[in-house]
N, C-alpha and C positions, 0 to 999 in steps of 0.2 A: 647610689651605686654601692655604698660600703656595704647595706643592707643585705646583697646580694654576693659578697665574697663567701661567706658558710653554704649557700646552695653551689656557687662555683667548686668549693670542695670538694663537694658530695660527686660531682661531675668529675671533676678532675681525677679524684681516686677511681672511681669508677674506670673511666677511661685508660687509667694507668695499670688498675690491673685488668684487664682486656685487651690490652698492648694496642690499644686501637689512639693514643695519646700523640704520636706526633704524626699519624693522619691526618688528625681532626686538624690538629695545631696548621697543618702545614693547607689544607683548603680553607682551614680561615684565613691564613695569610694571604692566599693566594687570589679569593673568592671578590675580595675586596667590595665594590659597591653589591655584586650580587648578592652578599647576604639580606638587602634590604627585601628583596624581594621574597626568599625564604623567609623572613620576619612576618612577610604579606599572607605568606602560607601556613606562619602559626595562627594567624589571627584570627583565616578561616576556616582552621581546623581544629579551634578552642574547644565547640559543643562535643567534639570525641575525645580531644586530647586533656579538657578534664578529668576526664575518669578514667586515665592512666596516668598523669602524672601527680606530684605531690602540690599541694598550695602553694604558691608564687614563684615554682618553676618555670610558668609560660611566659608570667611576667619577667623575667628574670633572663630568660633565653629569647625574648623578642628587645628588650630593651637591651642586651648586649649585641645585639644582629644589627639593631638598629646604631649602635654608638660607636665610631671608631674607637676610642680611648678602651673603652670597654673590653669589645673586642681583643685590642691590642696588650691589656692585661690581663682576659681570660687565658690565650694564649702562652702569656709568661706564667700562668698556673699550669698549666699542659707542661711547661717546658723543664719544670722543678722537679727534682730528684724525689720522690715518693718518703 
């Protein structure tokens, strides 16, 4: 999981300036078991979504869809002051 806090950045800021930050934040909270199944949707949507995203992004973004903890401290990245 630590592994994965420098790619949550990269998100986070992103998000933050996009103002699209307590969006996200607030359908992750809300999305709760559903994200397992968007997780289902990176999996099998890897063959395209590698050659737009960067290296262990997808790993990164299905194993936080997949982890409540996870999840529930990507969220507190979305929720910090830039």
């Amino acid at each position: 999981m630590d592994s994965n806090h420098h790619i949550w950045r990269v998100w986070a800021n992103a998000l933050h300036r996009w103002g699209l930050q307590n969006l996200v934040a607030s359908f992750l909270e809300a999305a709760g078991p559903l994200t397992l199944i968007g997780a289902q949707a990176v999996y099998v949507g890897q063959p395209i979504l590698r050659g737009i995203l960067p290296e262990g992004h997808l790993s990164a973004l299905t194993g936080m869809l997949e982890d409540d903890s996870q999840r529930e401290e990507f969220v507190m990245y979305l929720q910090e002051e830039t």
